[in-house]
N, C-alpha and C positions, 0 to 999 in steps of 0.2 A: 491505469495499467491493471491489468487481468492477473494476478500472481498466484493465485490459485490453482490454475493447470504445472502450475512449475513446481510446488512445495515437493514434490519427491522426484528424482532425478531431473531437477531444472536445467543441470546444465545439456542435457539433449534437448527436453523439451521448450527449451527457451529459445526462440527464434528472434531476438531483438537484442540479444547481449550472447560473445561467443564470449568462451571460457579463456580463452589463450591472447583476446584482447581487449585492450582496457576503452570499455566507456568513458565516451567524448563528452558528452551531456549531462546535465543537471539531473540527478536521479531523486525525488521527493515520494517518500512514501506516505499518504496519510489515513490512520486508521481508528476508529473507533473501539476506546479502550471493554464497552460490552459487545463487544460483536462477537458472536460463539464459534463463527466459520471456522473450521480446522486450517481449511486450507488458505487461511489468511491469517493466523495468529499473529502475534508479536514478536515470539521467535520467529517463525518463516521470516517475516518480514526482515526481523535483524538480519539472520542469514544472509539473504540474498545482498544486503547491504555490506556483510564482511567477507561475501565469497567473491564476491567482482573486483575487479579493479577499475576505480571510480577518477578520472583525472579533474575531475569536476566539480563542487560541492553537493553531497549529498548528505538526508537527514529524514529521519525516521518521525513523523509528528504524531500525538496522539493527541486524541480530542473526546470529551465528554461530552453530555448533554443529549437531549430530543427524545427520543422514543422508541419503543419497538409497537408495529401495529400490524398486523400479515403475519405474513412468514419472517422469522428473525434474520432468517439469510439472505433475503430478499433485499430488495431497495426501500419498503415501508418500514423495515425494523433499523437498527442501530449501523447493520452494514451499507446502507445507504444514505445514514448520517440522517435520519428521520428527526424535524424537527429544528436541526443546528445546520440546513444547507447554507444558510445565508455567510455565518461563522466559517463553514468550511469554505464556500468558494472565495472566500475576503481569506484565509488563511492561503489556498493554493496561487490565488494572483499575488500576494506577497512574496512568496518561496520561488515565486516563476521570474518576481521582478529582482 
């Protein structure tokens, strides 16, 4: 999920969750506790987690490790989990199971 176009007024620009009803679905955020993106921090991320209403379990996960190599906002630095993808996608097939 792309959360980054949402971090300031999400609730218009958010096209997959309306404000006045509550998500159906398993919502899992996972993020790289060095990733410098603004528009992904760890606030944001909480936010969007306390401003919806979730009927479903959701959970905010953070993960360490791997590297920054490129650009840090990029997919080769920490925001595309460089280095720990294996960690990460054996974390998201768990949170989905």
């Amino acid at each position: 999920t792309q959360l980054g176009k949402y971090y300031k007024d999400y609730y218009t620009r958010c096209n997959f969750f309306k404000k006045h009803e509550p998500v159906t679905v398993p919502f899992h955020i996972i993020h790289h506790e060095l990733d410098i993106s603004s528009n992904t921090d760890i606030p944001t991320c909480q936010l969007i987690l306390d401003q919806f209403k979730f009927t479903k379990e959701t959970s905010l996960n953070v993960v360490s490790g791997g590297w920054n190599e490129g650009h840090p906002k990029f997919n080769f630095g920490h925001h595309g989990f460089r280095g720990i993808e294996k960690e990460v996608a054996n974390l998201a097939t768990n949170l989905m199971n």
